[in-house]
Each structure stands twice: as C-alpha cells, then as structure tokens.
N, C-alpha and C positions, 0 to 999 in steps of 0.2 A: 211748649214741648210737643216733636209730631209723636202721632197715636205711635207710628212705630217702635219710636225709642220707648216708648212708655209700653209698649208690648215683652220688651226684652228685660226691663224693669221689673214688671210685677211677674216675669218667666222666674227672674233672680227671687223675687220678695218668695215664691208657690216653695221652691226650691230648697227654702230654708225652712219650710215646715217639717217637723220633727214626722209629725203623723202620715203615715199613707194614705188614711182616709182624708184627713184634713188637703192634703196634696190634690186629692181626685177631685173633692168636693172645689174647690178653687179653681181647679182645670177649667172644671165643667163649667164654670161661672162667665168664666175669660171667655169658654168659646162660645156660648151664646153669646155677650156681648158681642164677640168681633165676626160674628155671622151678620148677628145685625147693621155692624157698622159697614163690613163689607156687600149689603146688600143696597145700603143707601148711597155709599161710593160706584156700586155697579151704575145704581138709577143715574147717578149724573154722568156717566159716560152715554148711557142710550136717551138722555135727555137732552144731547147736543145739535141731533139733525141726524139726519139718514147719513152722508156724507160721512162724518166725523164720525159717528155712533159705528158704521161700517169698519171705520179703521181702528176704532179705540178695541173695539173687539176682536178683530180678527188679529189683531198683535196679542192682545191678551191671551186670543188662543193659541198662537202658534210658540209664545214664551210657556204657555202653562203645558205646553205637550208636545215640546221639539225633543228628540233625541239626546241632547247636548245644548248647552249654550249656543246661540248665536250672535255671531257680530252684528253688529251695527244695518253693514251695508249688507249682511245677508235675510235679515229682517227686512231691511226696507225692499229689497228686487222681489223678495216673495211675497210680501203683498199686492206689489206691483203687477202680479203675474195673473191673465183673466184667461180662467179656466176656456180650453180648443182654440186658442189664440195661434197662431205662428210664430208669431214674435213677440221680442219687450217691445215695450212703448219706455223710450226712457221716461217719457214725459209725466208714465203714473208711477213713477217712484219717488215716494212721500220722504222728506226728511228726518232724520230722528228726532230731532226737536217738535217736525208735528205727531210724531206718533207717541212723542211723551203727551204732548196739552192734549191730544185726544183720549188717551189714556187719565186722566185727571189725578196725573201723578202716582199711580200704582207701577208704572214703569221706570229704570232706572237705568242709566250706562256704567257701568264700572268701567272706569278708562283703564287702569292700571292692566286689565285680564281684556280688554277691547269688546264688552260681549253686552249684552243686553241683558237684565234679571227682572224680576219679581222685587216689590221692595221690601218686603218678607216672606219669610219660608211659609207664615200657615195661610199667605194669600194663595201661595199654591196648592195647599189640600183644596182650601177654599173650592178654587178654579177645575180643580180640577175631577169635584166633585159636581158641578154647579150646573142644571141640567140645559143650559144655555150651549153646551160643549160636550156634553156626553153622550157618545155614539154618534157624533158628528165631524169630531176634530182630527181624529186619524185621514180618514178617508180624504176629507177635505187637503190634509197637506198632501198626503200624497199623490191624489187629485194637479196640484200646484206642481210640486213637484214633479211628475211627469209630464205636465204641459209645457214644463220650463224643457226639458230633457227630448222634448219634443220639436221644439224649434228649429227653424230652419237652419237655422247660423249651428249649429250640433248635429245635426242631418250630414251636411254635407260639408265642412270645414276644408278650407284651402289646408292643403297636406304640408305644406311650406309654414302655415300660418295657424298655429293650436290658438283654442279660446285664448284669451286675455284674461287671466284671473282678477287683475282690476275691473274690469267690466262686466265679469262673468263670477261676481262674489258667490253664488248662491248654486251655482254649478256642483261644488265638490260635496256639500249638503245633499242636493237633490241627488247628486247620483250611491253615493252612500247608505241613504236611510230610504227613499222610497218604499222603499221594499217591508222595511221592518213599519213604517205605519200603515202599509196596505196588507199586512200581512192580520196587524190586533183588530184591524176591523175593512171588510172589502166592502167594494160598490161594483155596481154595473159600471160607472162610467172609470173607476179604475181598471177594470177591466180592457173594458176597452183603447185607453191610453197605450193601457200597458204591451198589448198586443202589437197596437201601430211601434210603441218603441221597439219590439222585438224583430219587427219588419225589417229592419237595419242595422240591426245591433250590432254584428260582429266587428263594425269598422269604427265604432259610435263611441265617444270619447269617455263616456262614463262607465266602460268598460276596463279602463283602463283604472279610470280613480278608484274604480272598484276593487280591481286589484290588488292596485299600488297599496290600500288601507289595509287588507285581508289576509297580504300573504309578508312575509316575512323578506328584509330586501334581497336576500341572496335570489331564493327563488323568484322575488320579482325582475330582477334584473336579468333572469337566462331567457324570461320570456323573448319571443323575433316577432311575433305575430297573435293578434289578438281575437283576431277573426275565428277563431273556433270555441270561445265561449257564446255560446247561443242562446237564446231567450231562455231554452228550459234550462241549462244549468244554471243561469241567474232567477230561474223562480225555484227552482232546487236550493239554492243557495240562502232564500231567501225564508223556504218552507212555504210559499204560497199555495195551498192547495188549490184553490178556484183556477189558475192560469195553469199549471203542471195537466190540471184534468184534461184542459180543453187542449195546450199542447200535442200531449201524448199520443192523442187521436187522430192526429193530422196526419195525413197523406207525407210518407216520405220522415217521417219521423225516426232518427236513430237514438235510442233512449240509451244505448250503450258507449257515444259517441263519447272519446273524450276530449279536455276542452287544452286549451296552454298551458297546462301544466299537468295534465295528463290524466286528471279527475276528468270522470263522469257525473252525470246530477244524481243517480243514486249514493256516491259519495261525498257531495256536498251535501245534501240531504241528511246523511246518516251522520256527518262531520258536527254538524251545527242542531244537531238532537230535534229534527222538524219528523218527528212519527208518524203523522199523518202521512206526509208526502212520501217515507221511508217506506210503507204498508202503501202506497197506491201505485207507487214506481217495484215494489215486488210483487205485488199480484200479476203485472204484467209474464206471461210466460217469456217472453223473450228476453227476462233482462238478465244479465251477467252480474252477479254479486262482489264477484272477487276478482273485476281486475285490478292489474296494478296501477300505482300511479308514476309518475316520473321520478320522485325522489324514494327514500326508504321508511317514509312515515306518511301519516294522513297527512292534508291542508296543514300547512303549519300557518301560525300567525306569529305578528308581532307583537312579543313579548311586553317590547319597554314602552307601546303606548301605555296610554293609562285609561283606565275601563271604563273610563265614561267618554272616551271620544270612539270607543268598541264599538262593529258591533255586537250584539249576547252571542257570543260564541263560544263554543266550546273549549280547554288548550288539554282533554285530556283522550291522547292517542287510542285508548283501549278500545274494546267491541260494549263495552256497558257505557260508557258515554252517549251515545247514540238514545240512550233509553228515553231519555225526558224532554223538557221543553222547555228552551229558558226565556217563551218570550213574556212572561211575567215577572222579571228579573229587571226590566228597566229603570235604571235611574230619574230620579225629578231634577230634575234643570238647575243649575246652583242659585240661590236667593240667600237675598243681603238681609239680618235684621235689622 
C-alpha cells in the first residue's frame, strides 16, 4: 500500500473520532510522522547528484508555488529557461518522465486535467513551508518568467507570424502571473528584467495575453491597438511598488496617461485593491483621480473564468473595494490524495 493511500485512510480512521480532542491529538501524530517521512523522501531527491537534485527541486518548487496548475509542457520550458538567456535552448527541456524520476515520485500527471500535481495535498503545506523554498520561490519564478518574456523570438515577432502556442507553452503563464509572484516577494534582478521588458512593451505579445485574461471579451475585442498599455500601467496592474517608484520618476512620465481601454495606472491600481501603489501614484501632485474610462464601469473581468486560473482581482465596482489587498488570497495548486 503507497504511504499516500494510507494518508487518506487514517484522514478517514481521525475523522471518525467522536472526540475533538481525540481528533487533534491524532492530527498531530499523523503530522509529525509525515514531516518525517517527507523529509527523508526530500533527502533522496538531493541525494541523486547536482544534475537531478537541481531538477527534482526546482519542479517541486515551481508545482508547490505556481499560480495555477501547470501543464506538462509548461513545466518542462520553465525549467528549461536559464535566468539573462536570450533564448530557449530546446535542448534543456527535460521530459516529464525525467522530471517525475528526479522527483522520486512526489510528482504526478493527471492526464484527464493535463496538468502536473503534488501527489498529496499535505506535501504541499509541507513544501510550501519548507525552508529550502521560502523566500526564494516567488522571485525565482518570476525571475524565469521574465527571462522567458524576454527573449528575442517576443521582442521582436514577425507581425504575420504570432508565437506558436505549441512551442511557446509556457508563454501565456509567464505573461499572466509574472507580476503576481514578483509582486509576494521582489529581487533586484526582477527588477531589473522587468524594466528591460517594459523597454518594449507596448507591441510585446504578453500584452496582449494579458489582456485577453483581465478583461471581459467584449471589451477585449473593441481593443485596435495595444501599444498604449505601458510598463507602469502593467506594474499598476500588478500593484508592484518597487517598479511604479522607479517608473514614476522617469524623465517624460505621464502617470495620467490612459492605456486601450482607457484606464490609467491609478485605476488599475485602485481596480485590483494594490494600496500601496494607490497612496504612491496619489501623492503625486500631478495625478488626475477621476478620469473616465472608456466604458461605464471600472476594469471589468471575466466572470465565468473560474478563480483559480484569476488573477486576485477584485469584481466589486464600488470606491471601498480599492481598500484591501488580496494578495494573500492565493490559491494552492490542485493535489491528488
């Protein structure tokens, strides 16, 4: 019998205790054991070689603290991807079958959902307490993430010829979430990414996926031209105060400016409840609080996605929505017991 099934087993046996305390008192038992067990399952992933030990972890990190599930092949492009690179190398894109054996089986594919898991839910407390990844794992994807967003082949795209989503799995990831894992924790070298991507943003395709995710299709679709969402309304957007500071100050800066659909980054800012940025983009004396936007409501979104391929957005129009923060509001990645 694997430990897993037998995890979900004595869940069922705890469950049926009458007592509350008896309940706690058996909780606590389970999780030291499975602290244990999952700390000697760790050891044999970093006891395989630098090579393997490098992959078996950094998939464990990237499933124990992606946004969302990920596919297959949008796991394997992202580990593939070596931080100030120009380009993939297709050549370091590891299969899934090795990213399970280097994993020593804590990784699993759910073919039916296509997507990569955890192969129980409390490996992901585990993991995600586990100080091998804490305070390191955001930055790090996002890190990835904009080195991929970076690449020359999204720089400069034949206008006849958009990425290839076959080829380019790990695209609509990185331009989606970026943002929200450099937001829970930054780096100087996101930082810096992030700037060169803003370099070129307005024509730059993840502008678009950006979008296309954010806004509701009607209003996606009246969009003509993309070119006028600019770095700072994507770090408004995003609530990144590090990036919005050092924007702002820049030579030629219009902070009132609005973008394709006719927000400014004070109102993505104030849309998606990011206070910080809300309070650095109105200290400014020059900013305009109350223009309009193109339609008769704030940012709308789409409704009938479903909130774990979101991102923490607001859907409530009023001026007290703006109040709070929801980036402690993230979901954990879906795991199999």
């Amino acid at each position: 019998m694997s430990r897993f099934l037998l995890v979900s087993l004595i869940m069922e046996s705890i469950l049926k205790e009458q007592k509350i305390s008896t309940r706690r008192e058996r909780l606590g038992e389970m999780t030291r054991r499975l602290k244990d067990a999952y700390d000697k399952m760790l050891s044999r992933v970093k006891a395989q070689g630098k090579v393997r030990e490098e992959i078996g972890m950094a998939a464990l990190m990237w499933v124990s603290h992606s946004e969302r599930p990920l596919g297959a092949d949008e796991l394997c492009h992202a580990l593939a991807v070596e931080i100030g690179s120009v380009n993939l190398d297709p050549e370091n894109v590891p299969s899934i079958n090795t990213l399970s054996d280097c994993c020593q089986g804590l990784l699993a594919v759910d073919k039916k959902a296509s997507t990569v898991r955890l192969v129980n839910s409390t490996l992901q407390d585990y993991l995600s307490a586990h100080p091998d990844f804490a305070g390191r794992a955001h930055p790090a994807i996002a890190e990835t993430c904009l080195t991929y967003l970076n690449f020359q082949q999204f720089k400069s795209p034949p206008a006849s010829e958009p990425p290839n989503p076959i080829r380019t799995p790990f695209l609509g990831y990185s331009s989606i979430h970026w943002g929200v894992h450099a937001r829970r924790k930054f780096s100087d070298r996101v930082k810096i990414l992030a700037l060169e991507l803003f370099a070129h943003y307005g024509d730059h395709i993840s502008v678009k996926l950006l979008l296309k995710h954010a806004l509701n299709p009607d209003d996606f679709s009246k969009i003509e031209c993309f070119s006028s969402f600019t770095g700072l309304h994507c770090a408004s957007f995003f609530g990144i105060f590090e990036i919005v500071d050092v924007l702002v100050t820049r030579e030629g800066c219009d902070i009132n400016q609005k973008d394709c659909v006719g927000n400014t980054p004070l109102k993505w800012a104030a849309w998606n409840k990011h206070e910080r940025v809300v309070e650095l983009l109105r200290e400014r004396g020059d900013v305009i609080p109350n223009i309009p936007c193109r339609s008769s409501s704030s940012p709308p979104l789409h409704s009938k996605r479903k909130r774990e391929e979101k991102l923490p957005l607001s859907q409530d129009p009023t001026p007290e929505s703006a109040a709070g923060d929801l980036g402690s509001k993230r979901h954990k990645p879906h795991c199999g017991l």
